[in-house]
C-alpha positions as CSV (number, residue, x, y, z in Angstrom):
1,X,37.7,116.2,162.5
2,X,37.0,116.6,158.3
3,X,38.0,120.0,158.6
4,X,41.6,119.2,160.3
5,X,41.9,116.0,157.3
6,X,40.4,118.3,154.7
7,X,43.0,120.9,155.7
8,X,45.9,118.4,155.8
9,X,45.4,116.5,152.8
10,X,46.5,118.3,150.2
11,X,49.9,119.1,151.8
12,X,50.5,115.0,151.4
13,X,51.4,115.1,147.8
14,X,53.4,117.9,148.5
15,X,55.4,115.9,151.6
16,X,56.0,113.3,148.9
17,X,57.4,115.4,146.3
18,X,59.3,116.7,149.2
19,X,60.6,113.9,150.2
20,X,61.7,112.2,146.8
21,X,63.1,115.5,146.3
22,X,65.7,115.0,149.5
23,X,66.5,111.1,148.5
24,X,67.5,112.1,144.9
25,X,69.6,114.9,146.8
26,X,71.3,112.1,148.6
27,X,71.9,110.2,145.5
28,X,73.5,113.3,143.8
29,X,76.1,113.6,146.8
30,X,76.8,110.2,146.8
31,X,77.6,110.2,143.1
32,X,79.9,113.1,143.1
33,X,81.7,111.7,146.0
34,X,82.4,108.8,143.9
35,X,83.1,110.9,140.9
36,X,85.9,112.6,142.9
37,X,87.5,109.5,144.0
38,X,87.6,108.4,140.4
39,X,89.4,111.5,139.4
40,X,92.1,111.1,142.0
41,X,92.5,107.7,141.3
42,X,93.0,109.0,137.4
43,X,95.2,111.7,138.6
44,X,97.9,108.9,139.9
45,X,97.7,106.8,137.2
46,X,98.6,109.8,134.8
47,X,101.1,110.9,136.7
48,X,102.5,107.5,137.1
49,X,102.3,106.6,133.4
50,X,104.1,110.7,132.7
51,X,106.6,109.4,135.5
52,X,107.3,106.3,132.8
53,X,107.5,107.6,129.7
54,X,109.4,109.9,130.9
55,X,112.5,107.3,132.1
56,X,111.5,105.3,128.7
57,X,112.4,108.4,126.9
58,X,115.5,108.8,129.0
59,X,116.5,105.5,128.0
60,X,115.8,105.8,124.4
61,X,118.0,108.7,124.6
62,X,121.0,106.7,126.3
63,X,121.0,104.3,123.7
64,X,121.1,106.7,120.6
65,X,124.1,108.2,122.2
66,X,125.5,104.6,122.8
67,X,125.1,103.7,119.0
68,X,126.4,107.2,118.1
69,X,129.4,106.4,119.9
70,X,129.8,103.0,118.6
């Protein structure tokens, strides 16, 4: 019975750092997962705030022609 514990023991340690190794794993996916939302969700809100300046540009435009014109 020793021998089989004696045998098995120092593979425990080993296990653990095994183990700990697979949850911080997990954690890593989990954070780029999240990271990748985030940069989608930046994504739209760029091209939402290009998609304004671009009209507020246009309009800027309008009206230097309108005063020209006046």
């Amino acid at each position: 019975m020793n021998t089989i514990l004696e045998k098995f023991l120092p593979l425990i340690p080993i296990a653990g750092l095994v183990f700990q190794a697979g949850r911080q794993s997990e954690k890593l996916d989990e954070l780029f997962s999240k990271t990748y939302a985030l940069e989608n969700e930046n994504k739209g809100t760029r091209e939402l705030l290009y998609d304004i300046h671009g009209r507020v540009c246009a309009m800027e435009q309008e009206i230097h022609s309108i005063a020209k014109k006046v």
